[in-house]
C-alpha positions in Angstrom: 242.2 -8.3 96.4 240.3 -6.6 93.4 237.0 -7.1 95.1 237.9 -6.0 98.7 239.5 -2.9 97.4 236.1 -2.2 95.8 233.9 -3.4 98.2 235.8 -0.9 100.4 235.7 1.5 97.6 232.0 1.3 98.0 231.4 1.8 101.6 233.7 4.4 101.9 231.8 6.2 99.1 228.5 5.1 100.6 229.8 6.5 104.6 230.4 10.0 102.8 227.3 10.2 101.0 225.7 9.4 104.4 227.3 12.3 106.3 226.7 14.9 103.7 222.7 13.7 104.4 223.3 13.8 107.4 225.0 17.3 107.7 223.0 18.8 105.2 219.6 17.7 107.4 221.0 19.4 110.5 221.8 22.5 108.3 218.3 22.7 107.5 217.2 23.1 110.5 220.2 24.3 112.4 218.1 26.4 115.3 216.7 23.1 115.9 219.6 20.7 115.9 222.1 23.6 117.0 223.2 21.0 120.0 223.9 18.7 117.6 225.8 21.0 115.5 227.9 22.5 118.0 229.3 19.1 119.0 230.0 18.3 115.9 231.7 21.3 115.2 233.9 20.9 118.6 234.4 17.4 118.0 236.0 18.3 114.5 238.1 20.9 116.0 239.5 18.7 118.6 240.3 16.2 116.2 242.4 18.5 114.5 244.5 19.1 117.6 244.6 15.7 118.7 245.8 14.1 115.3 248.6 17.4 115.3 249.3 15.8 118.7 249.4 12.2 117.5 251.8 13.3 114.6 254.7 14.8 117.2 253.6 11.9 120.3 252.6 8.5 118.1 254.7 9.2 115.3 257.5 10.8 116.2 257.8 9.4 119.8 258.5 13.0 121.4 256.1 13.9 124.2 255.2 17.1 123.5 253.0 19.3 125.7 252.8 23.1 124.1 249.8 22.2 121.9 247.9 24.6 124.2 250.3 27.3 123.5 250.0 27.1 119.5 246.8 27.3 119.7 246.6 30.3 121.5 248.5 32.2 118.9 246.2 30.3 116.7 243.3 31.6 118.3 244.2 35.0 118.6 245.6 36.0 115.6 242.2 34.5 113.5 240.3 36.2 116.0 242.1 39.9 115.5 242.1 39.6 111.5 238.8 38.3 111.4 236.7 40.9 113.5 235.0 43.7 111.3 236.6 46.5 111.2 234.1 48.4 112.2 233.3 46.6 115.6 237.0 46.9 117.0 237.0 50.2 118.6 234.3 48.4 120.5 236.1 45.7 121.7 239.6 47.5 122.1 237.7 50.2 123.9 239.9 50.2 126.7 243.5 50.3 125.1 242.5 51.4 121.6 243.8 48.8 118.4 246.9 49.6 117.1 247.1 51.8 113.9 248.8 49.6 111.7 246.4 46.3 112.7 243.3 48.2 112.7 242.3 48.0 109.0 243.9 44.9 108.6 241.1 42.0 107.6 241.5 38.6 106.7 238.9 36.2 105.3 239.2 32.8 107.5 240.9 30.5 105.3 243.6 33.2 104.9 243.5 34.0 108.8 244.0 30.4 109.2 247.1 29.8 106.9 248.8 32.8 108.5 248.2 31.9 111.6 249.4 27.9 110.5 252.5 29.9 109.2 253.2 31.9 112.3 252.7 28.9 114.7 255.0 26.9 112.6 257.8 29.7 112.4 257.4 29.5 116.4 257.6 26.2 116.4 261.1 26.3 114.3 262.8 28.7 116.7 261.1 27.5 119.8 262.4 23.8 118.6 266.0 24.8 117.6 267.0 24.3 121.4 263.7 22.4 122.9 264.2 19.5 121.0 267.7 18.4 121.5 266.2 17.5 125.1 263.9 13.6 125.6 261.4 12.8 127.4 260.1 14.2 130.5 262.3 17.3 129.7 261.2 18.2 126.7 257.3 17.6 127.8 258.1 20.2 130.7 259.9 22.8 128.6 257.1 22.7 126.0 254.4 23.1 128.8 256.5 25.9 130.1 256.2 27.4 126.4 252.5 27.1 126.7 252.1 29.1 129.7 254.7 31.8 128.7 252.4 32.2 125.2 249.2 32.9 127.8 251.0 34.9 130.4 252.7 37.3 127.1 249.0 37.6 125.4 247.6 38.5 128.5 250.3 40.9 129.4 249.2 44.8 129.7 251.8 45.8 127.2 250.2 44.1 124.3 246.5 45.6 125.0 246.6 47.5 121.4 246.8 43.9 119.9 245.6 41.1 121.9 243.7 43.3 124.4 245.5 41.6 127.3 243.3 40.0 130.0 240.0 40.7 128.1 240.8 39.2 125.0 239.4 39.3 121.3 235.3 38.6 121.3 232.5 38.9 118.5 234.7 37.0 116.2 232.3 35.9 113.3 231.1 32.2 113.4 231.3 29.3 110.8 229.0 30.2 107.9 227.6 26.6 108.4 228.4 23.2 109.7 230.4 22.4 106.4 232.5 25.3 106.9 233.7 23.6 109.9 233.9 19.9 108.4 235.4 20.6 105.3 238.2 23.1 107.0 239.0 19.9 109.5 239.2 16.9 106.9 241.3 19.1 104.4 243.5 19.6 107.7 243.6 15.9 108.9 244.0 14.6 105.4 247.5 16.8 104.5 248.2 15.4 107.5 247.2 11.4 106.9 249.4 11.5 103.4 252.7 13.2 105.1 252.6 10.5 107.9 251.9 7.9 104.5 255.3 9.3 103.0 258.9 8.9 103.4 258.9 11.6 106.0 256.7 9.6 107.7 258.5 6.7 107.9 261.4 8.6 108.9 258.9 10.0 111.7 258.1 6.7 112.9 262.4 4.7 112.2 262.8 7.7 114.9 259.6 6.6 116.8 260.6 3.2 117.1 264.6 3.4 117.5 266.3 6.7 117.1 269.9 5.2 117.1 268.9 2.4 114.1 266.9 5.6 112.1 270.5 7.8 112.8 272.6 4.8 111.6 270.2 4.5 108.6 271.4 8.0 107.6 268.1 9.5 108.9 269.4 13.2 110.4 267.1 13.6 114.0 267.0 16.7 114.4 265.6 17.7 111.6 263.2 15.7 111.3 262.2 15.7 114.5 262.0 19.1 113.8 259.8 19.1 111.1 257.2 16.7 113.0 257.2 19.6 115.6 256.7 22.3 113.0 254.0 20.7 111.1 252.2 19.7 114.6 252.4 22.5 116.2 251.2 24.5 112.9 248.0 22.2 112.8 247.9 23.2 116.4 247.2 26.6 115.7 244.9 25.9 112.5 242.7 24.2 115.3 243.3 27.2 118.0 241.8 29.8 114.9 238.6 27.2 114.3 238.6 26.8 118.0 238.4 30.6 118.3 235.3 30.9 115.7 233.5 28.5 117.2 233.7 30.1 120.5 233.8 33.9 119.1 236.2 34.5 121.4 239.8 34.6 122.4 240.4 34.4 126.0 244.1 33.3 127.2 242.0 31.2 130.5 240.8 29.1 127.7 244.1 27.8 126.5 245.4 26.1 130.4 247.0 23.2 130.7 243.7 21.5 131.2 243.1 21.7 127.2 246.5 20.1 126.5 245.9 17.2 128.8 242.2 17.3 127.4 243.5 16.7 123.9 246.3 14.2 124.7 243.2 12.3 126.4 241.8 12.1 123.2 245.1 10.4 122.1 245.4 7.9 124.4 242.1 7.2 124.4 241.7 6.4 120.7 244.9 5.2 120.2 248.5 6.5 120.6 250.2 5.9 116.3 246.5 6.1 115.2 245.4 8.9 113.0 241.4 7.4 113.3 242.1 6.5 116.8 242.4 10.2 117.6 239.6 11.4 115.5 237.2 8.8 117.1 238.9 9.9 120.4 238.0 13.5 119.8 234.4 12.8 119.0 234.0 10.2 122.0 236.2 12.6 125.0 233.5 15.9 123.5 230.3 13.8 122.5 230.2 12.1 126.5 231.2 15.3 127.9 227.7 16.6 126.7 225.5 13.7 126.7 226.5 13.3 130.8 225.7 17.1 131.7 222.3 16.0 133.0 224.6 15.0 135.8 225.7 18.4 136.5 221.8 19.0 137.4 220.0 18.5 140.8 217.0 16.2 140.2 213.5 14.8 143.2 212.7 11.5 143.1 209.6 12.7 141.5 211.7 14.0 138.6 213.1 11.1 137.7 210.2 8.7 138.8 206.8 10.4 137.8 204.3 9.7 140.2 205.8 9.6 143.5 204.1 13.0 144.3 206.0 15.7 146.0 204.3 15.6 149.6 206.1 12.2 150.6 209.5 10.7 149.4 208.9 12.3 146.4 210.1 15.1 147.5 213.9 14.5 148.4 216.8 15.2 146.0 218.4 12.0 144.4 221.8 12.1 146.1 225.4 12.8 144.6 223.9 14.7 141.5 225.2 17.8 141.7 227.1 20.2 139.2 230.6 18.6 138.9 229.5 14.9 139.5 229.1 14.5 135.7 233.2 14.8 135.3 233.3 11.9 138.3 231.1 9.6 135.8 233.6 10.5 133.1 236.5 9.5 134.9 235.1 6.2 136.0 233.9 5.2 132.0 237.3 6.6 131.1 238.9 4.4 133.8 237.0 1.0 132.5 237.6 1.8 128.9 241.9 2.0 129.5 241.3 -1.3 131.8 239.5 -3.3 129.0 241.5 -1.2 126.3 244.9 -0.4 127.8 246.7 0.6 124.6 243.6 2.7 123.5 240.7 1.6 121.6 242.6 1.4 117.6 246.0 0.7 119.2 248.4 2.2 116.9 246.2 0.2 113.8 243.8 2.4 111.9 240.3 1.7 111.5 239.8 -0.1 108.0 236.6 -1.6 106.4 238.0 -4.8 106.6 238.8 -4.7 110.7 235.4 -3.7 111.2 233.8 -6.2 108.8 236.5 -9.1 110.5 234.6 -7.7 113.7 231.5 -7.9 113.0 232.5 -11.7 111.8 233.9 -12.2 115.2 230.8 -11.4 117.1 228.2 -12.7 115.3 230.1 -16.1 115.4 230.7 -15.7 119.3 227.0 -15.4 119.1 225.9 -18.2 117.1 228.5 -20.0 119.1 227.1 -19.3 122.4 223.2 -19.7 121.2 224.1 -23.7 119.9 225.7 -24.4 123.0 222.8 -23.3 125.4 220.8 -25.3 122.8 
């Protein structure tokens, strides 16, 4: 046991080490590698919001659906405090800031624990009569929640503070990719050690058999409660970085397509799975962009040099058109849940020792296949 537990210690320290390289060679040249960058950067984000997901979903066993509205307030209020002062009159030109909010600045990390502690006060009151319902119920009362958040930040009569329908821009970006990083693992990792502790045991007694965890002496509402408070405060941690990464604010950016987007990256990785939801996030962003060529209208001769543009050469390779890339992501998507209905973790993390027992697996499938055929 001594030796795994270093061995692991080892590879874990060696995987860091590697990603700081890794990062810091991007940074170097970051007008070169900015694709990289940004999907990084998004990826992180989104893993943010889909582990605050998981924690309410996976752990807690209520199905959610108002991370979308969270991180609108998120968004917006890390956008508002973090815009220079002097730039505002600019981008409130047409209903003027308010007085009292238009000196107010915030550095991000303080823009993003106020806008964590306004998404979780929210959260409390929002939750006081949203939670008492299950299932289906509560899912459509919290995705009614969403859509109230947009249609009241978008309202007219808030212009002097969210600027209604045109929203917050020029918000200033990450300082660099570590900004980003570091922000997102100091997130994720509060949350890995409160699902490792009694509250999240509690989380997941409730999870697994609410009437056992009552008779146990575990109260469900409040800790039920709490699971939605602490998600749906990530939630708006992630709308803030969301919102610098974008410099913007916009209320069409926080639709009911982002929450379904995010609880994608759930399922996908692995509903109960913290690293299931982090390597969700990375896949669900990182095949978004790598399948935009799709999107793009290509000739034969594009795609086969040589074929000259006088003959056959000359006609457009069929189906590729913008939107066909999201048809290709569907289909992957479709054979990845067939082959890996519960997600690709399950509710198991991802441990050095599963993925050295994996490696083991194949590579003795492999030597088991090549003697046979010998």
């Amino acid at each position: 046991m001594r030796v795994k537990n270093k061995r692991n210690m080892i590879l874990s320290i060696a995987a860091v080490l590697l990603c700081i390289v890794y990062l810091f060679i991007l940074q170097m040249d970051s007008v070169g590698h900015s694709y990289a960058i940004t999907i990084i950067e998004r990826s992180c984000i989104y893993a943010v919001a889909a582990v605050s997901m998981n924690l309410i979903i996976g752990f807690t066993g209520q199905f959610s659906l108002g991370t979308a509205g969270f991180m609108c307030i998120g968004a917006y209020i890390t956008g508002i405090l973090t815009i220079p002062v002097e730039m505002r009159d600019q981008i409130f030109y047409l209903y003027g800031m308010a007085d009292w909010l238009h000196d107010i600045k915030l550095p991000l990390l303080g823009a993003l624990l106020l806008s964590g502690i306004v998404c979780a006060i929210a959260a409390a009151l929002i939750g006081w009569p949203v939670l008492r319902l299950k299932s289906d119920y509560l899912a459509i009362a919290t995705l009614g929640f969403s859509e109230i958040i947009r249609a009241i930040f978008g309202w007219d009569g808030l212009g002097r503070i969210t600027n209604a329908s045109y929203g917050v821009s020029n918000i200033p970006q990450f300082a660099n990719i570590f900004e980003c990083v570091a922000i997102s693992i100091v997130c994720i990792s509060i949350m890995v050690l409160l699902v490792n502790s009694s509250y999240g045991r509690a989380f997941k007694a409730i999870r697994d058999d609410d009437v056992a965890a009552e008779a146990m002496g575990i109260n469900l509402f409040r800790t039920k409660q709490l699971s939605f408070v602490v998600s749906s405060a990530f939630a708006g941690v992630a709308g803030g970085l969301l919102a610098v990464y974008m410099r913007s604010a916009v209320t069409s950016t926080f639709t009911v397509a982002l929450t379904y987007n995010i609880l994608l990256m759930v399922v996908l990785g692995g509903i109960g799975s913290i690293s299931g939801s982090i390597l969700g996030a990375f896949i669900v962003t990182g095949s978004q962009e790598w399948l935009r060529f799709l999107d793009k209208e290509y000739t034969w001769s594009q795609v086969i040099p040589g074929l000259g543009m006088d003959g056959f050469g000359g006609f457009k390779v069929p189906l590729l058109r913008n939107g066909f890339r999201m048809v290709v992501f569907s289909i992957l998507l479709m054979l990845v849940v067939l082959f890996w209905n519960h997600g690709i973790t399950g509710s198991k993390e991802i441990t050095w020792d599963r993925l050295i027992n994996g490696i083991k697996k194949i590579t003795s499938r492999k030597k088991k296949t090549v003697s046979e055929a010998e």
